[in-house]
Short mmCIF file of the C-alpha atoms (twelve columns), coordinates in Angstrom:
data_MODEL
# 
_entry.id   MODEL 
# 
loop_
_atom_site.group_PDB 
_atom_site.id 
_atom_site.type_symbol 
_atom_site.label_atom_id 
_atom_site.label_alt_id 
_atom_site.label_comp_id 
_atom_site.label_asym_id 
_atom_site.label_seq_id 
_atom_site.Cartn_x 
_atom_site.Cartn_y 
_atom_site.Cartn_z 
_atom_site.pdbx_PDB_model_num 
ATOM 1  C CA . UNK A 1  16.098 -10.012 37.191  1 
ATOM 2  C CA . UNK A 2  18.934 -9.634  35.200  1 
ATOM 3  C CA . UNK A 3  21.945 -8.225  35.553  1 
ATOM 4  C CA . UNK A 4  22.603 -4.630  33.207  1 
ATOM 5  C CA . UNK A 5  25.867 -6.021  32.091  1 
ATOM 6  C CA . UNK A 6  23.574 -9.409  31.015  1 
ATOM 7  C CA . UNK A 7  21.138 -7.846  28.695  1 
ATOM 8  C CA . UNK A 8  21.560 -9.605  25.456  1 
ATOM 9  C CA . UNK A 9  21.292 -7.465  22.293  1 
ATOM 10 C CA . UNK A 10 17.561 -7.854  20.856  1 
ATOM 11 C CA . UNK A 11 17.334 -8.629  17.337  1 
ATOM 12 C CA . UNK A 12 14.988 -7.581  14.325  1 
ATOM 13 C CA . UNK A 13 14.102 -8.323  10.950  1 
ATOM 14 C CA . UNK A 14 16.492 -7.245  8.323   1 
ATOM 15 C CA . UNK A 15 14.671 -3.806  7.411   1 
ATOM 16 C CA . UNK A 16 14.028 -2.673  3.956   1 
ATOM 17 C CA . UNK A 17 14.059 0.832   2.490   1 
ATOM 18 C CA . UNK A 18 11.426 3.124   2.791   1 
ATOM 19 C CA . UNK A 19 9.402  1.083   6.005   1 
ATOM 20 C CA . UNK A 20 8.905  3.286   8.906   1 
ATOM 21 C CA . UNK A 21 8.902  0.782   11.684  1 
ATOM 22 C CA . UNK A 22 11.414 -2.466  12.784  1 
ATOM 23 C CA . UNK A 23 9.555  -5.902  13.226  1 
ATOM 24 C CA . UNK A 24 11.514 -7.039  17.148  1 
ATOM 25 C CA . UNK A 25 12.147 -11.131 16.501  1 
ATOM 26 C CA . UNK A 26 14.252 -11.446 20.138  1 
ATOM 27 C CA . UNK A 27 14.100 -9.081  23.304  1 
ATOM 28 C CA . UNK A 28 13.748 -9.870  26.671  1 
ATOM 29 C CA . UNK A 29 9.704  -9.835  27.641  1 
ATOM 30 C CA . UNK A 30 8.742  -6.274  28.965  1 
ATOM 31 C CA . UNK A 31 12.186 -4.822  27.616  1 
ATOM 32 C CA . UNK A 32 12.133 -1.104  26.029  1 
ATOM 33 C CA . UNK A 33 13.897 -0.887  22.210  1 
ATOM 34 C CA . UNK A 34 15.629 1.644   21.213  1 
ATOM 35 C CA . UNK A 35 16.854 2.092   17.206  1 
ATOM 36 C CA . UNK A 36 19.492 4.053   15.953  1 
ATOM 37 C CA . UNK A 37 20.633 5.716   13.428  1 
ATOM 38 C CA . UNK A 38 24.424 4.888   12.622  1 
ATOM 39 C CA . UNK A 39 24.960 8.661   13.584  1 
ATOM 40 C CA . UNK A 40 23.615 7.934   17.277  1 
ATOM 41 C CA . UNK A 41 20.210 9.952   16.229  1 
ATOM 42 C CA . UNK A 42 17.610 8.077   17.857  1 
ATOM 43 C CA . UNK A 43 14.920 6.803   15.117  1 
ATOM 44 C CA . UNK A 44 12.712 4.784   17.579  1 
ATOM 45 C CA . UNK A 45 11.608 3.780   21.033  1 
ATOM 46 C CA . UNK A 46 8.870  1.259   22.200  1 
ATOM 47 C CA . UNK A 47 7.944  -2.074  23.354  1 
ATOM 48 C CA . UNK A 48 6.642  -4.793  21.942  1 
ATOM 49 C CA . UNK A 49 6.905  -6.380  18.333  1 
ATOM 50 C CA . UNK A 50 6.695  -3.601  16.117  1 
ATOM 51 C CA . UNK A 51 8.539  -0.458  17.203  1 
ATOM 52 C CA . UNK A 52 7.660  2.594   14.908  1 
ATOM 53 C CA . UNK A 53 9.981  4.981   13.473  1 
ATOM 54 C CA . UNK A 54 10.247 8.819   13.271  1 
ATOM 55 C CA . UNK A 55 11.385 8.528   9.477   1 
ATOM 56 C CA . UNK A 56 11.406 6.316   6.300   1 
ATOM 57 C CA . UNK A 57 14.326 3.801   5.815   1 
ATOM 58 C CA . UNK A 58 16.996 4.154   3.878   1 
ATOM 59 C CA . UNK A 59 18.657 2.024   1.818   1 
ATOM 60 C CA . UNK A 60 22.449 1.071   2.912   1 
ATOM 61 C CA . UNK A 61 22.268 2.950   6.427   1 
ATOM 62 C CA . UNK A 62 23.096 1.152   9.204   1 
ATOM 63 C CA . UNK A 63 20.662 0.822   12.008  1 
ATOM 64 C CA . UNK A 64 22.006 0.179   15.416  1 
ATOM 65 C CA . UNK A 65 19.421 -2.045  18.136  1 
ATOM 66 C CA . UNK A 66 19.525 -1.606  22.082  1 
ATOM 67 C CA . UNK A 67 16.635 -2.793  25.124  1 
ATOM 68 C CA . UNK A 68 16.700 -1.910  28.128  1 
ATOM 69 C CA . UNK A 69 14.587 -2.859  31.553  1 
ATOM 70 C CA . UNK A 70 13.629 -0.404  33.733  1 
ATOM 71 C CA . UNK A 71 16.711 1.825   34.884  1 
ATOM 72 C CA . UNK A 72 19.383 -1.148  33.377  1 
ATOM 73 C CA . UNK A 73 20.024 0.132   29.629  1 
ATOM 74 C CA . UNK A 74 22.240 -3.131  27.775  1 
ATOM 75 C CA . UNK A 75 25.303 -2.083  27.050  1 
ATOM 76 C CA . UNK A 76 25.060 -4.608  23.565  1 
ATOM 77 C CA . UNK A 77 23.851 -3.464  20.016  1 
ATOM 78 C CA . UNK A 78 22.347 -5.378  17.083  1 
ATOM 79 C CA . UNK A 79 23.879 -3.890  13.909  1 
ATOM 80 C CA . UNK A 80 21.942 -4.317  10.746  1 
ATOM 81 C CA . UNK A 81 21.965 -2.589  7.331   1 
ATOM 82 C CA . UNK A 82 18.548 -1.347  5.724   1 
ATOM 83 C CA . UNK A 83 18.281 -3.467  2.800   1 
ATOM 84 C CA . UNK A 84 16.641 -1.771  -0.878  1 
ATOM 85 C CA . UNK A 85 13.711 -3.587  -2.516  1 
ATOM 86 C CA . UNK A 86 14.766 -5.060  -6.075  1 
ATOM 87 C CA . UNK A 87 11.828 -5.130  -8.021  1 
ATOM 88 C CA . UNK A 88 12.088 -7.276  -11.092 1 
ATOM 89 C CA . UNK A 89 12.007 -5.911  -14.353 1 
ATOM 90 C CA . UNK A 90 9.436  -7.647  -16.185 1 
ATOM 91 C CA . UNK A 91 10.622 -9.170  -19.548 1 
ATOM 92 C CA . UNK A 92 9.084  -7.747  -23.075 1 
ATOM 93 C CA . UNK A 93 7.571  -10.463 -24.837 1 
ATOM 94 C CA . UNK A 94 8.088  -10.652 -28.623 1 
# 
């Protein structure tokens, strides 16, 4: 087992305005993830790939990543900003 101190940030997919879950890319197997809000308001906790959220995305807010195993919570953070959806405008033809 690893050491607390050792626990790697886990990482997730950039996430995009309005989803209400985070897609997990790296964690360590069995590991709990917590997401933040930037305000320290937790937003969700799970396991697993796809950890669901207690609200809609925003865009421009910064979320803030932890895991933990068991009783060792890692003390490192993946920072990410929620990203907006550009939709294209479609051109008028003539």
């Amino acid at each position: 087992m690893q050491e607390c101190d050792d626990i790697p940030a886990p990482k997730i997919r950039i996430p995009l305005a309005g989803e209400t879950f985070v897609i997990v890319t790296e964690a360590v197997p069995g590991a709990r993830i917590q997401v933040y809000a930037s305000n320290g308001t937790e937003l969700g906790d799970g396991s697993g790939n796809v950890i669901t959220l207690n609200r809609p995305l925003i865009a421009g807010e910064e979320l803030r990543v932890t895991q933990s195993i068991d009783e060792c919570k890692g003390r490192y953070a993946y920072k990410v900003t929620v990203r907006e959806i550009l939709k294209e405008k479609k051109r008028e033809q003539k």
